[in-house]
C-alpha positions as CSV (number, residue, x, y, z in Angstrom):
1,X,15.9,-13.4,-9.1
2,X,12.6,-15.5,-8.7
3,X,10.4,-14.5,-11.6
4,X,6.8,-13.0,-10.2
5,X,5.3,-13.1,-13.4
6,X,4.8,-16.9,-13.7
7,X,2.4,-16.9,-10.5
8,X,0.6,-14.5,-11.8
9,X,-0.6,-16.3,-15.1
10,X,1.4,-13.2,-16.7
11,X,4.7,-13.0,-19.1
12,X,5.0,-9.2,-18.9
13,X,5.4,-5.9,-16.6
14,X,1.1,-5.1,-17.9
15,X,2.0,-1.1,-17.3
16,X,5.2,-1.1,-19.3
17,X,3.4,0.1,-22.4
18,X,2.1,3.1,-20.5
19,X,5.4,3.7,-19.2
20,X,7.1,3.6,-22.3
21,X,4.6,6.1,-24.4
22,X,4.8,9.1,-21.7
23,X,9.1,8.6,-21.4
24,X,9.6,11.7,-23.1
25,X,7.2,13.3,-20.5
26,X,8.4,11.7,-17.9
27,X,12.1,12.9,-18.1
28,X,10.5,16.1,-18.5
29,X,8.7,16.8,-15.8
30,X,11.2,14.6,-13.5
31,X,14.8,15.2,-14.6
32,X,16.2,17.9,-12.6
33,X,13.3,18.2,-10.0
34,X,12.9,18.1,-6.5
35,X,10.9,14.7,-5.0
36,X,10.3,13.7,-1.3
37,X,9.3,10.1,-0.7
38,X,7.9,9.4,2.5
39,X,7.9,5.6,3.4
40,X,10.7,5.0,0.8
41,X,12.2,1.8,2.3
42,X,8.9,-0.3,2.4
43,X,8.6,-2.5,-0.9
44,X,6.2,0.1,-3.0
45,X,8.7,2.7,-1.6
46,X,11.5,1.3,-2.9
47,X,10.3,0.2,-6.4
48,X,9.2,4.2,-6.6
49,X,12.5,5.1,-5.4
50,X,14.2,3.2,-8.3
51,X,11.8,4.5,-10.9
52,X,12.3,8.3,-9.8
53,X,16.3,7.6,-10.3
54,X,15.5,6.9,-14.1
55,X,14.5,10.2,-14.5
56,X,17.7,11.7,-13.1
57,X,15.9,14.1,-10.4
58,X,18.6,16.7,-8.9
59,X,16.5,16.5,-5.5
60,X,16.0,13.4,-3.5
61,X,15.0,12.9,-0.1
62,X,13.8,9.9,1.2
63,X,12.1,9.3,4.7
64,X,11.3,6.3,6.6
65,X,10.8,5.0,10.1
66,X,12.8,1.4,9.1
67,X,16.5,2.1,9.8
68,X,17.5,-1.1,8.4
69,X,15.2,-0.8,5.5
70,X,16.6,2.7,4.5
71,X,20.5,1.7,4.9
72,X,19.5,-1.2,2.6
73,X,17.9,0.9,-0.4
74,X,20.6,2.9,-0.1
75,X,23.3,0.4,-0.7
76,X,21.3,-1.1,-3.9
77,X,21.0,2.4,-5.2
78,X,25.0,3.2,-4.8
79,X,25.3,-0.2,-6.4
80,X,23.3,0.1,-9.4
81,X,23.3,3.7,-10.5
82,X,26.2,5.9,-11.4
83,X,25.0,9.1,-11.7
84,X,23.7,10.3,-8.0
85,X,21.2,13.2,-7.8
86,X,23.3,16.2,-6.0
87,X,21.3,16.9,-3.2
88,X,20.2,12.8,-1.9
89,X,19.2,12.1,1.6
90,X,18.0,9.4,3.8
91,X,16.4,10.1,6.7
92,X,15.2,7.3,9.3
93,X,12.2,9.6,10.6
94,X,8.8,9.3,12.2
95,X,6.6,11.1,10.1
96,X,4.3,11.9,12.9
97,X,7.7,13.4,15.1
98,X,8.6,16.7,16.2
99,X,12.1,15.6,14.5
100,X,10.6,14.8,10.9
101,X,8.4,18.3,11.5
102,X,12.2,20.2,12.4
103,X,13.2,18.3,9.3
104,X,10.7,20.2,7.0
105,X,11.1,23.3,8.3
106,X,14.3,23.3,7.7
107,X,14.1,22.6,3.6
108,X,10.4,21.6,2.8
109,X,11.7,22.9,-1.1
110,X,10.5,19.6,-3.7
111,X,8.0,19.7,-6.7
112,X,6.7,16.6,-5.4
113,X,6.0,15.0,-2.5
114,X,5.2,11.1,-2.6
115,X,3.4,9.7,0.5
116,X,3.6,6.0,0.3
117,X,3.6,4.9,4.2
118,X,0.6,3.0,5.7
119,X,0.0,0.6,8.0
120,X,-1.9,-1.8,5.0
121,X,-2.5,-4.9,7.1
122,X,-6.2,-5.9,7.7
123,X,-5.0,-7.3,11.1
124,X,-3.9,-4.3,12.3
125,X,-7.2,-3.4,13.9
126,X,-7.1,-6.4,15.8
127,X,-6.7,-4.5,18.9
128,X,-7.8,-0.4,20.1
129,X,-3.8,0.4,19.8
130,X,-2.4,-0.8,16.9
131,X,-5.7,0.4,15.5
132,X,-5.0,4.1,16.9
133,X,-1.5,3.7,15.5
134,X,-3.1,3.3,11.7
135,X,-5.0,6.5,12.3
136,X,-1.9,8.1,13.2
137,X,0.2,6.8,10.2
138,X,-3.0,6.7,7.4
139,X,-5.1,9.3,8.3
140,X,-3.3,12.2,10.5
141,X,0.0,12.3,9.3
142,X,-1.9,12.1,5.9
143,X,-3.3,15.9,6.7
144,X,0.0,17.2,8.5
145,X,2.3,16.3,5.5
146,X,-0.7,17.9,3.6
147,X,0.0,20.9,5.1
148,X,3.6,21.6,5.3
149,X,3.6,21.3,1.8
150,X,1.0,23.9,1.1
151,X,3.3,25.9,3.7
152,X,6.1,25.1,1.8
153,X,4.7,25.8,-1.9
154,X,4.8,22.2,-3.2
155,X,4.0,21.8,-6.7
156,X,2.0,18.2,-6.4
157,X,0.9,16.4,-3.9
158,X,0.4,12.9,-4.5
159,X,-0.8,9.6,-1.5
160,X,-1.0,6.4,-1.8
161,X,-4.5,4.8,-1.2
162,X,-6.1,1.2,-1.8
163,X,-8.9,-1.2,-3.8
164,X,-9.9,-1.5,0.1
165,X,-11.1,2.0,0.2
166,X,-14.1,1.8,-1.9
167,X,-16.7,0.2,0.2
168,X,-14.7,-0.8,2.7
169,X,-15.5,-3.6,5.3
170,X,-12.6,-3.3,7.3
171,X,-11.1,-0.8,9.3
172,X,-7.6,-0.9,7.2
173,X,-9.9,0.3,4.3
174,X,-12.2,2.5,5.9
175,X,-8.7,4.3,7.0
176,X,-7.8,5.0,4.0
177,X,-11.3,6.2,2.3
178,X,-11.3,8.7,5.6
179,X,-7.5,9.7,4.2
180,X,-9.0,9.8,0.9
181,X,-11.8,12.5,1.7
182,X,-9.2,14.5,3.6
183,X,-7.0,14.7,0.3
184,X,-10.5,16.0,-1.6
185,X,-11.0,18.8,1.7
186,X,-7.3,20.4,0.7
187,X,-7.5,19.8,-3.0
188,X,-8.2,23.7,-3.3
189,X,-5.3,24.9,-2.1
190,X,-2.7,22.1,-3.7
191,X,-2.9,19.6,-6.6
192,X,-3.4,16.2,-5.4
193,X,-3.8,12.7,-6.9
194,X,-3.5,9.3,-5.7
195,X,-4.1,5.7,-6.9
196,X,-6.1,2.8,-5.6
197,X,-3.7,-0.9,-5.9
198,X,-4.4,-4.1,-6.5
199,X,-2.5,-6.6,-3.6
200,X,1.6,-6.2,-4.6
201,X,2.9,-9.5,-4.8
202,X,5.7,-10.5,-2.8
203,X,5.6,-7.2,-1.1
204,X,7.1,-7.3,2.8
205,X,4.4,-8.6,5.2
206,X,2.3,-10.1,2.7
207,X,0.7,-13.3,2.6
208,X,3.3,-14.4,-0.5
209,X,6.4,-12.8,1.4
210,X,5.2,-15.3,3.9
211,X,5.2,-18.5,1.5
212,X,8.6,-17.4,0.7
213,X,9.8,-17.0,4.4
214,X,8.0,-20.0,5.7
215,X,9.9,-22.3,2.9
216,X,13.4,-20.6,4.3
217,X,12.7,-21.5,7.5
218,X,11.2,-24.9,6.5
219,X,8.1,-24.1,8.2
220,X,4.3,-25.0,6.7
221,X,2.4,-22.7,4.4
222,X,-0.9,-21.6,5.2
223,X,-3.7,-19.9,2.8
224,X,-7.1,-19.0,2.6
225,X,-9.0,-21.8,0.2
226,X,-12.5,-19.2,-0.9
227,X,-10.4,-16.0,-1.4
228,X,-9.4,-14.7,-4.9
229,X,-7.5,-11.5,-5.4
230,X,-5.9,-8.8,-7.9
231,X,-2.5,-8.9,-7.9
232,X,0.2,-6.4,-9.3
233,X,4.2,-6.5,-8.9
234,X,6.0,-3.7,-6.9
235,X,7.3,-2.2,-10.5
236,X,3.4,-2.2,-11.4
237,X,2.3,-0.4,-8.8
238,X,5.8,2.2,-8.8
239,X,4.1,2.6,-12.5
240,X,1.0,3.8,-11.5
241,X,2.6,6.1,-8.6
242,X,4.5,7.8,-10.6
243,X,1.9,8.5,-13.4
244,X,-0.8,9.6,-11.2
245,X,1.7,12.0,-9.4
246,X,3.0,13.3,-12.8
247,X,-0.2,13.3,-15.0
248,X,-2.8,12.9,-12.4
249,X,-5.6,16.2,-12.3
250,X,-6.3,17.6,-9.3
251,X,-8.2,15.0,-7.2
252,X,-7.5,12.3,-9.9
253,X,-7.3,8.5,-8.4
254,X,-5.5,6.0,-10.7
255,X,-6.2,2.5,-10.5
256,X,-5.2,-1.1,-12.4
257,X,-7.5,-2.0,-15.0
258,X,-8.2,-5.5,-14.1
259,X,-11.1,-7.9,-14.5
260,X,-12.9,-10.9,-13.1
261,X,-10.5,-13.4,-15.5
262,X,-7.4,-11.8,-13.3
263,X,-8.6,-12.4,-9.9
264,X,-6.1,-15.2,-8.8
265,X,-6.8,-17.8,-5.6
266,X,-4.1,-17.8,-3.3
267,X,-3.9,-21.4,-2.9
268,X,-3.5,-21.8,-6.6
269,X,-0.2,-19.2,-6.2
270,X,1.0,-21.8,-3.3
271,X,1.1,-24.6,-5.7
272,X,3.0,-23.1,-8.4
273,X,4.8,-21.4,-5.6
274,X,6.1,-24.6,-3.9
275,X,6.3,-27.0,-7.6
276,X,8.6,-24.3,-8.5
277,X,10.8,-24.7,-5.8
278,X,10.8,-28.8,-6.3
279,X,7.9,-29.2,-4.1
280,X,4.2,-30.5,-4.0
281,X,2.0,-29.5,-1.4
282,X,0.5,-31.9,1.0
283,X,-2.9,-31.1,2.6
284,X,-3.0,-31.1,6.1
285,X,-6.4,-31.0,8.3
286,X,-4.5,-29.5,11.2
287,X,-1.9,-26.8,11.9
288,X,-0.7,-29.2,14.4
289,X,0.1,-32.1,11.9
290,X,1.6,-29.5,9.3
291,X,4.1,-28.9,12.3
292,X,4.6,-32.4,13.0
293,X,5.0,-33.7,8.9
294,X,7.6,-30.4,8.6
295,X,10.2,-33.3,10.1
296,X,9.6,-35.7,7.4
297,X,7.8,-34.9,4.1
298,X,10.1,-32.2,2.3
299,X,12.9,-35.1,2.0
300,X,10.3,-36.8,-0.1
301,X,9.3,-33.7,-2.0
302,X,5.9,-32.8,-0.5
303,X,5.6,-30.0,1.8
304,X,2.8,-29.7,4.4
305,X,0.4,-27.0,4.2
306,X,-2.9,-26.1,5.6
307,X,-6.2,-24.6,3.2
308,X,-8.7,-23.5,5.0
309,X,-11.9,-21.4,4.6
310,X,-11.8,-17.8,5.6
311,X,-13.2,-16.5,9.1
312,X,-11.4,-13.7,10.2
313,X,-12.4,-10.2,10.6
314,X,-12.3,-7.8,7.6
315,X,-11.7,-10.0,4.9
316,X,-13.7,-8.8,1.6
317,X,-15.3,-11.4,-0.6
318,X,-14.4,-8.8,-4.0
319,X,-11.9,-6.5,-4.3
320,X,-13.0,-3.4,-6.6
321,X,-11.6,0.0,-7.8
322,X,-14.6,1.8,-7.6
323,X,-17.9,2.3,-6.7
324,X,-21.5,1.3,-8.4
325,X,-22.0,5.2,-9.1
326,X,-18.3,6.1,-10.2
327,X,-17.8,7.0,-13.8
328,X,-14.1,6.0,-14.5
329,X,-12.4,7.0,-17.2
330,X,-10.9,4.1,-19.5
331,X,-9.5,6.0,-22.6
332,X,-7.1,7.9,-21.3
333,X,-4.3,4.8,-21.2
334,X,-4.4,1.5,-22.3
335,X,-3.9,-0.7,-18.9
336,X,-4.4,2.3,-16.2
337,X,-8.3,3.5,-15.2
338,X,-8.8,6.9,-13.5
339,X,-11.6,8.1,-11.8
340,X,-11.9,12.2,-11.9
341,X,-13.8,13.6,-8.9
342,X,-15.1,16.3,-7.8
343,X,-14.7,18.8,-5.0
344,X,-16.2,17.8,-2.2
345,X,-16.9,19.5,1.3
346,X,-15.9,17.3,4.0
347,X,-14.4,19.9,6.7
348,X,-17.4,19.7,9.1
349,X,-17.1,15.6,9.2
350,X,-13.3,15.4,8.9
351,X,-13.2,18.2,11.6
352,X,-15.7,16.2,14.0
353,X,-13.6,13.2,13.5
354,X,-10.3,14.7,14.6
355,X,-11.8,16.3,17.8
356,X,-13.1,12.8,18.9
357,X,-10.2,10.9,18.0
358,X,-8.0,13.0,20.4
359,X,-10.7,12.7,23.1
360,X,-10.4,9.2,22.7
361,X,-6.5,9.6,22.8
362,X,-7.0,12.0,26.3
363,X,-8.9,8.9,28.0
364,X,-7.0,6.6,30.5
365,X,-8.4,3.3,29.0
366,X,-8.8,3.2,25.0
367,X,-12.0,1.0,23.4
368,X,-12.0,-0.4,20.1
369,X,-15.8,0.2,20.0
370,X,-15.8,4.0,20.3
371,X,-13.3,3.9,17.3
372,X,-15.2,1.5,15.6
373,X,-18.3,3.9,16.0
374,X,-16.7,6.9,14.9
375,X,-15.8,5.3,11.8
376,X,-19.2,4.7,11.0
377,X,-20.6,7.9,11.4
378,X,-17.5,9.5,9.6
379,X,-18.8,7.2,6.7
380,X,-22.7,6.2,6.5
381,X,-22.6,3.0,4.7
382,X,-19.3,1.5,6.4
383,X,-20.3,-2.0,6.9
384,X,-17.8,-3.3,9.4
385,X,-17.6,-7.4,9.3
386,X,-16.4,-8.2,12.6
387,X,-15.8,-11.5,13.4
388,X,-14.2,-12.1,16.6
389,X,-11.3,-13.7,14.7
390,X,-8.3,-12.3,13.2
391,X,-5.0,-13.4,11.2
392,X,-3.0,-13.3,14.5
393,X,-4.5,-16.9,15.5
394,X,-3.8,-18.7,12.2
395,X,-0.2,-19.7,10.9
């Protein structure tokens, strides 16, 4: 298997030594318990998975809307552990269906419940209904899972979030800082924690996924020239999962610690991505001649691809963690931050939000505006960086 590490400048997992000291922990709290994973076939879903079977829980249930996906995990798992927990399921489930909701009610029974779908792609709000979709998946199914497992006497809570949530500039973020405030409005009546990610390399649908699709199917790569980013591996971020969930506080948020010498520029991934494969890239002006050169240049060891500038909506110039006034705590583990907050009263706004979104929902036509204002006044500050132009017109 193709070694992650070397594009990112590192020669080892960076969370590993975390890992290793809380082990005895770990297979405390885990071995024998009960653990629901919601979006356990997507990549962070899957590396979670696999981590949880370490521990030997004697309740699994995994959920996710990919049927393919979820037959697939399943097969690795059968393949690659021996001893099964005794009550595992896979269930290819809507989390936002009457079916999934039938499905709780009819066990509902875990210590922990680990909510790892999203919709995480910045270009889903390039139109009002995949847009309404990512409210659906990040934000309101977010507060009904909440709830059934207050009803159902969960022990922990834990949901994934994102860097993109703290001063967000898109609406992918701003989704998930809205999802974030509705964990803090129910963090009274259930312990919750989440964490905040870097990018996950080579995760599905990703922008590396895509270098390593496009050069199966002999097709140009493509990357943005001015944009730098954080990156972690699936095991990385199944890491910090699983130790916010387990040792998080109530209303804890883990996070990477990263700094400015890590941020990484995706062209300079493309070129050891393609010299590794026996390739160097060739810089085309045009999507057009990248097409055209595809027929020719590989034989000879180059492979076109185009660098451009970034234009599109939503992209942020630096990803952080946390925000100006945050306090994080950086003692408590040697490569994870946390940031402990407080209680906060959000009802009122989250409340508001909810009512309009199903007005919005009750109208024949659907406008991207009215979300895109609702947003706004859900969170004073959001500084939405629309550009006419989104990922869908670029290779």
């Amino acid at each position: 298997m193709e070694n992650i590490l070397q594009y990112l400048g590192r020669s080892s997992e960076m969370l590993d030594d975390d890992l290793h000291a809380h082990h005895q922990r770990l297979t405390s709290l885990l071995g024998h318990s009960s653990c629901l994973v919601l979006g356990a076939a997507g990549s962070i879903g899957q590396a979670v998975t696999r981590l949880l079977m370490r521990y030997a829980p004697a309740k699994l249930h995994l959920v996710d809307i990919s049927e393919n996906n979820l037959v697939e995990l399943v097969r690795d798992l059968r393949s690659c552990y021996q001893h099964f927990p005794a009550n595992f399921q896979a269930l290819a489930l809507d989390i936002g269906s009457v079916a999934y909701d039938r499905f709780i009610s009819s066990d509902g029974k875990y210590d922990y419940v680990l909510n790892l779908s999203a919709l995480k792609h910045v270009r889903s709000e390039k139109d009002v209904f995949t847009l309404m979709r990512m409210i659906d998946v990040n934000i309101l199914n977010t507060e009904k899972t909440i709830r059934q497992s207050i009803q159902s006497g969960v022990k922990k809570y834990f949901c994934v979030s994102t860097d993109k949530a703290s001063n967000p500039v898109n609406m992918m973020g701003a989704s998930k800082r809205i999802m974030e405030l509705v964990l803090l409005s129910y963090s009274d009546k259930i312990n919750i924690s989440s964490a905040r990610f870097a990018n996950v390399a080579f995760s599905d649908g990703s922008l590396l996924h895509g270098f390593r699709q496009r050069l199966h199917k002999r097709q140009p790569l493509a990357a943005p020239s001015d944009i730098r980013r954080y990156f972690i591996t699936d095991h990385e971020a199944a890491v910090l999962c699983i130790m916010s969930c387990c040792f998080g506080q109530n209303r804890d948020v883990y996070f990477p610690k990263l700094n400015e010498s890590q941020l990484i520029s995706m062209t300079d991934i493309a070129e050891k991505f393609l010299k590794n494969h026996g390739y160097n890239p060739k810089l085309c002006s045009t999507e057009q001649e990248a097409r055209t050169l595809m027929a020719t240049l590989p034989e000879q060891g180059l492979w076109p691809c185009v660098f451009s500038t970034s234009d599109t909506t939503g992209e942020k110039e630096a990803e952080e963690f946390y925000e100006q006034q945050d306090q994080p705590d950086f003692q408590s583990y040697q490569q994870i931050g946390v940031l402990h907050q407080q209680l906060q009263d959000h009802q009122q706004k989250l409340a508001q939000f909810s009512e309009q979104i199903q007005q919005i929902k009750a109208q024949a036509v659907w406008h991207k505006a009215d979300i895109v204002k609702l947003f706004m006044a859900t969170l004073p500050g959001f500084d939405h960086m629309e550009t006419g132009k989104y990922l869908d017109g670029k290779m």
